[in-house]
MARRO-329158 format. One record per atom (N, C-alpha, C): x, y, z. Coordinates in pm, whole numbers, plus 50000, padded with zeros to 5 digits. Layout:
XYZ/...
END
This chain:
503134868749388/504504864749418/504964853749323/504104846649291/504324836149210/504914839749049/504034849249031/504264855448896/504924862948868/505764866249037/506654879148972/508634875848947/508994866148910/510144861948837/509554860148713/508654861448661/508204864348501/508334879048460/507964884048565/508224900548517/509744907648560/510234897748678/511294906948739/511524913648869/510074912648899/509924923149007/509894916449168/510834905049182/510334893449280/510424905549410/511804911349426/511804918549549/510834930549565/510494934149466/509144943049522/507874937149530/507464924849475/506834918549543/506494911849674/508104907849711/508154904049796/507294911549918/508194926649874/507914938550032/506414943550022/505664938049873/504244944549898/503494935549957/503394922449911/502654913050059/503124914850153/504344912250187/504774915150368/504034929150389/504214940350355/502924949150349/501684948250380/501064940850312/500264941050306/499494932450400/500714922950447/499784914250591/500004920850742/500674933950750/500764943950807/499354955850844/498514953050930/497634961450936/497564972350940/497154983550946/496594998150995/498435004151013/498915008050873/500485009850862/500415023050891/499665032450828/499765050550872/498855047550972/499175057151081/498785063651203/497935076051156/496765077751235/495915085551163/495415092651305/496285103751377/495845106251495/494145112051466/493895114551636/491875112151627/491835132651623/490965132251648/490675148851633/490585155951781/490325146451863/490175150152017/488895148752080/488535148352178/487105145052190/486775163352296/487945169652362/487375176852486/486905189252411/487145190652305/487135207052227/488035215052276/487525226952222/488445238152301/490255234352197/491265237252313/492405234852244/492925218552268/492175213152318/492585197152270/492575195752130/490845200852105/490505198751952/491275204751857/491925219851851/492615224851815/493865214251783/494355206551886/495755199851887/495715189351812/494615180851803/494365166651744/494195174051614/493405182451566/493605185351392/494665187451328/495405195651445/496795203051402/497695183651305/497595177351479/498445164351487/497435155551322/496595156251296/495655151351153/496425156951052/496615165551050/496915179150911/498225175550872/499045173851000/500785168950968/500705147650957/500055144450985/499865135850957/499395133350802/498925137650761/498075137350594/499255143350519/500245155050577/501085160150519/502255147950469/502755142050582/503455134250616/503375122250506/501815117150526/501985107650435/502225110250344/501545120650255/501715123550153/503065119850095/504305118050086/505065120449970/505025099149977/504615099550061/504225077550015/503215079149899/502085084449915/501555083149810/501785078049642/500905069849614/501615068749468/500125070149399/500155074349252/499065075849169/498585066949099/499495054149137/498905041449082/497845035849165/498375037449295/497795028049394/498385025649587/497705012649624/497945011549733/499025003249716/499034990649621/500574984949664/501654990549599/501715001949505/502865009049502/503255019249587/502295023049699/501805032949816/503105024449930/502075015649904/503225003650047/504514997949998/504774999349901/506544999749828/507105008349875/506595018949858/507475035349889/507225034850055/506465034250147/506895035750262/507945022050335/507995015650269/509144998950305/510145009650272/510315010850144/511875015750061/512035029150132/511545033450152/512045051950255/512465050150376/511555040550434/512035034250585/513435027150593/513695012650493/514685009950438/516155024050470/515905033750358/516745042450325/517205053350462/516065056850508/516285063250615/516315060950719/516235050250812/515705045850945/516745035750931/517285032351083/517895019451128/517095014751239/516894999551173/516304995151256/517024980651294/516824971451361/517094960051461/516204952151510/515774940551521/515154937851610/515694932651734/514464925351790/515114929251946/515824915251952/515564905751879/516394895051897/517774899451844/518074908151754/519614909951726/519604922051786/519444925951940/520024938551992/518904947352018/518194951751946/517164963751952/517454976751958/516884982952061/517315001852063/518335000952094/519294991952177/520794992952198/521244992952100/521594983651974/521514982651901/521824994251756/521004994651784/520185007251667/520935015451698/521115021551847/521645034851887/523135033251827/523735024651925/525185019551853/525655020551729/525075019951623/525005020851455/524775028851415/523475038851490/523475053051487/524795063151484/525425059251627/526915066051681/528095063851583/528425050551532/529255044951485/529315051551353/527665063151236/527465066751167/528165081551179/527555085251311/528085097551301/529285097251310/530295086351348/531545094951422/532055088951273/531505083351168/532125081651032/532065092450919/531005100550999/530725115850950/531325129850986/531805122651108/532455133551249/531965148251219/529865143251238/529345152851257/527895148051371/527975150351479/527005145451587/525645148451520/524795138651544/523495141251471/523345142651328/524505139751262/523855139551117/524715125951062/524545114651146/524635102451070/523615096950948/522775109750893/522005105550783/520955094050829/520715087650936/519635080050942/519085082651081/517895082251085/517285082851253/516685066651270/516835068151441/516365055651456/514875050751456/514905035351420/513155031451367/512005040251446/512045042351589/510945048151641/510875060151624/512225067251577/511995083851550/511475086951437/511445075651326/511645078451171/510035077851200/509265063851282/508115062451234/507055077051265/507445077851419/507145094451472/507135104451406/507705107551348/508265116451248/507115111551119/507535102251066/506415100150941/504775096451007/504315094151124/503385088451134/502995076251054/503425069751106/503665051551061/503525045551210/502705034051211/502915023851297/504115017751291/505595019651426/506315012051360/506254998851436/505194993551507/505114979751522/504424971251425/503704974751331/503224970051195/504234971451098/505134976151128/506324981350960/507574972951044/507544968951179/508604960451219/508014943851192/507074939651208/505814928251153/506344929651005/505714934450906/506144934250766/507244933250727/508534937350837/509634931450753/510084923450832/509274917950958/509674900550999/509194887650872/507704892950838/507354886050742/507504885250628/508234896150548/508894899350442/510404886450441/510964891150548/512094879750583/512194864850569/510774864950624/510684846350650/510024838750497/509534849150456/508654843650269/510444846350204/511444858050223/512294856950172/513034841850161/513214838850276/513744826750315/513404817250247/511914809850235/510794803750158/510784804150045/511284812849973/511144815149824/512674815649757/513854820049820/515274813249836/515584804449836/515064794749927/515304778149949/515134770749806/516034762949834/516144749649693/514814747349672/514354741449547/513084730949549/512724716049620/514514711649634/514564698249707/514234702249879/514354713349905/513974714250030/513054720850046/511844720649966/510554722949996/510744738949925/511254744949845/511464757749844/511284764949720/511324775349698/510854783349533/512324784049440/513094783249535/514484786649435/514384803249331/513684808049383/513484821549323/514874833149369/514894840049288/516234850449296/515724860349351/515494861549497/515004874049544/515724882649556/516674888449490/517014899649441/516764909149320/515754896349249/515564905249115/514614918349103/514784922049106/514224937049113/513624947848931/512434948648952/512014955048809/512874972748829/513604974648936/513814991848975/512345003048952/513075012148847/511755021148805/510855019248703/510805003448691/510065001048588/508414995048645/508095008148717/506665005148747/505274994548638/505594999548541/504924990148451/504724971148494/506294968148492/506064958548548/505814953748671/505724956948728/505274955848882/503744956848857/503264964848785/501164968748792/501384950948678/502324950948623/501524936748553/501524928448592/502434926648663/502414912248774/501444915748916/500944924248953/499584924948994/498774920648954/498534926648804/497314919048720/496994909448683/498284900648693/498514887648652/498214880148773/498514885448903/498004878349023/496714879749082/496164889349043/494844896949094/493854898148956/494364892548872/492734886848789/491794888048791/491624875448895/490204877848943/489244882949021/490404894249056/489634906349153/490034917749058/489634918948964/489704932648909/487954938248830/488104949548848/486794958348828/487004968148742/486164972848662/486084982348597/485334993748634/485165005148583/484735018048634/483505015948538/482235023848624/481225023748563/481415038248520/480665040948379/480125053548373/479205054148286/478435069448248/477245066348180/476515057948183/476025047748315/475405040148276/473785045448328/472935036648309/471435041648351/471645035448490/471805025048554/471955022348683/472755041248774/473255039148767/474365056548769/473905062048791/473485068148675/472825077648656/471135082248722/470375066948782/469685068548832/469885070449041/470975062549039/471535063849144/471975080049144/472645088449121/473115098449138/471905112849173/471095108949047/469435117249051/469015116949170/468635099049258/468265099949429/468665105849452/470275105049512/470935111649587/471295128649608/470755130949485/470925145749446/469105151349527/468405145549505/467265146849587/466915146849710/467645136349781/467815136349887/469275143149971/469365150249905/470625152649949/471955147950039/471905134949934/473095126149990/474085129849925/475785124850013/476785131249925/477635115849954/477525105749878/478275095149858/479255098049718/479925087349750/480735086649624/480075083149491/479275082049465/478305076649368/478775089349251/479085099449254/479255109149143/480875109649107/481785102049234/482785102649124/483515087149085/482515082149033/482675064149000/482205055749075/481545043948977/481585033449087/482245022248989/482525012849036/483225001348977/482234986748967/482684976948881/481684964748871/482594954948824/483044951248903/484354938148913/483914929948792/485074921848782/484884913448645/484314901448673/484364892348798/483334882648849/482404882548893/481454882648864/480474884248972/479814898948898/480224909248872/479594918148840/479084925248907/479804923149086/479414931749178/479544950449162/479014960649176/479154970249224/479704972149315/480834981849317/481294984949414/482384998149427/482675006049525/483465013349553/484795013449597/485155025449558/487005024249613/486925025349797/487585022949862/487295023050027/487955036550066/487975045550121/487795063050162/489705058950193/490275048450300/491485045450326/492745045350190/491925042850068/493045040049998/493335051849910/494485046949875/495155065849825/494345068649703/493775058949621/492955060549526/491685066749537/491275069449650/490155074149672/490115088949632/489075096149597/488645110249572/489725110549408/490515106849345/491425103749262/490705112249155/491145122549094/490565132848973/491385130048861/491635125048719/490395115848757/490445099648781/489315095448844/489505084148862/490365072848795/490795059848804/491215054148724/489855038648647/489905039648565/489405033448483/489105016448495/490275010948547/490374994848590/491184998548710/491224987748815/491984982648915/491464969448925/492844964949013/492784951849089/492614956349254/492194940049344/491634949549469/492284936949515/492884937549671/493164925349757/491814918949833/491334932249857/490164928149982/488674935049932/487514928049943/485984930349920/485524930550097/485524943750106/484774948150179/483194953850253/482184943650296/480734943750276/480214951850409/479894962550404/479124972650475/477814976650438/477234990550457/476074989950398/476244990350281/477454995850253/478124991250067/479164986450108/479334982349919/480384970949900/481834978349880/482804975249921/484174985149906/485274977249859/485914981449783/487424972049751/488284982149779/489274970849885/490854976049956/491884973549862/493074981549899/494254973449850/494194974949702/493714986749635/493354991249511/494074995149465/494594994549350/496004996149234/495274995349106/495805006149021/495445005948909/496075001348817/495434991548714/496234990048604/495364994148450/495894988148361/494874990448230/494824977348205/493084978548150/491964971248131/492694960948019/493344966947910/493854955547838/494864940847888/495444948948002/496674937948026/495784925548138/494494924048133/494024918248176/493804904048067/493904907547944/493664896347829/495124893747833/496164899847836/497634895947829/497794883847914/497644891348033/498184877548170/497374872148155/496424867748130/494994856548144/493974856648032/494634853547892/494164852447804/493004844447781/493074828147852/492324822047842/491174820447931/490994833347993/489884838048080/489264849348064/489714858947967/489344871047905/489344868047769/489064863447725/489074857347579/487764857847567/
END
């Protein structure tokens, strides 16, 4: 956030932390436990769910992943909170749409709980993210004499994805990893597993951060995962320690613009 009135991109920064302090944002219904046609129903409810997300997806990553579901929600959904009104609210603005359309039901937006239903989204985590999106707005608006960033949160990079992955990189430095390949570590890892007939991710990348030199994997949650082909560098928000090591919150950038923003640490 800090870095992103250098690139431009303050308001999409803005909405990817508020994002991102937003937990468990897609809804990922369970499979069913009774069999029979429960089980049948919970895959069905999985399958449109995976469908669903899908057009959030982005091929960069997770915080351009969580841009596109803010900005669609934004575009399509009215929402309120409950301190200014709520579903009354909402509905009212709904009506007031259509009868400016003077076509019932096609005021072009559905309301927040139908949109999230519909997309499978938590919308009590995506109503959270843009309380907290709001209040850093506020924070980063404010003068400097009153404790504040004086930043232009309107500036916006639009479709210039580029800048947005650089002001990642520029903030996330020191969580970025590179992709292993060919290496003899790898390669001996992969041989076990092929013996024992394990099926980890170990055959399609592993990564080895730039501090530390940890090993580690992409986490199964992020859109980057299974990725053909993989990407080469990312930055990660979160190090995740299980029986392996996992990085969240994974966005790809290239390996060079890591000497750009932080020359005197990649040097």
């Amino acid at each position: 956030l800090l870095q992103s009135p250098k690139y431009g991109c303050v308001s999409e920064m803005l909405t990817a932390i508020a994002m991102l302090s937003a937990e468990n944002i897609f809804y990922l219904p369970g499979g069913g436990s009774g069999g029979g046609d429960a089980e049948e129903k919970g895959t069905g409810l999985a399958a449109r769910a995976a469908s669903a997300h899908r057009r959030f997806k982005s091929y960069e990553g997770d915080l351009p992943t969580m841009l596109n579901v803010y900005n669609y929600w934004r575009r399509e959904a009215i929402y309120v909170s409950s301190e200014r009104g709520g579903k009354k609210e909402q509905k009212r603005r709904r009506k007031e749409m259509e009868e400016a359309s003077k076509k019932p039901g096609k005021g072009g937006k559905l309301l927040h709980g139908e949109w999230c239903t519909r997309n499978f989204i938590s919308g009590r985590s995506l109503a959270r993210a843009h309380d907290v999106r709001n209040q850093i707005q506020e924070i980063c608006a404010r003068d400097e004499e009153r404790n504040g960033l004086s930043m232009d949160v309107k500036q916006s990079c639009g479709e210039d994805m580029v800048s947005f992955l650089k002001c990642a990189s520029a903030g996330l430095f020191l969580q970025a990893a590179a992709r292993v390949s060919n290496s003899v570590d790898i390669n001996k890892t992969i041989r076990k597993e092929m013996q024992t007939g394990a099926t980890s991710s170990s055959t399609r990348g592993r990564y080895r951060t730039k501090v530390g030199g940890t090993e580690v994997s992409i986490h199964p949650t992020s859109s980057l995962f299974m990725r053909n082909p993989p990407p080469s560098c990312v930055v990660y928000t979160e190090l995740l320690v299980t029986k392996k090591t996992y990085v969240r919150g994974v966005t790809q950038i290239r390996e060079e613009w890591l000497n750009e923003v932080a020359p005197k640490f990649f040097k």
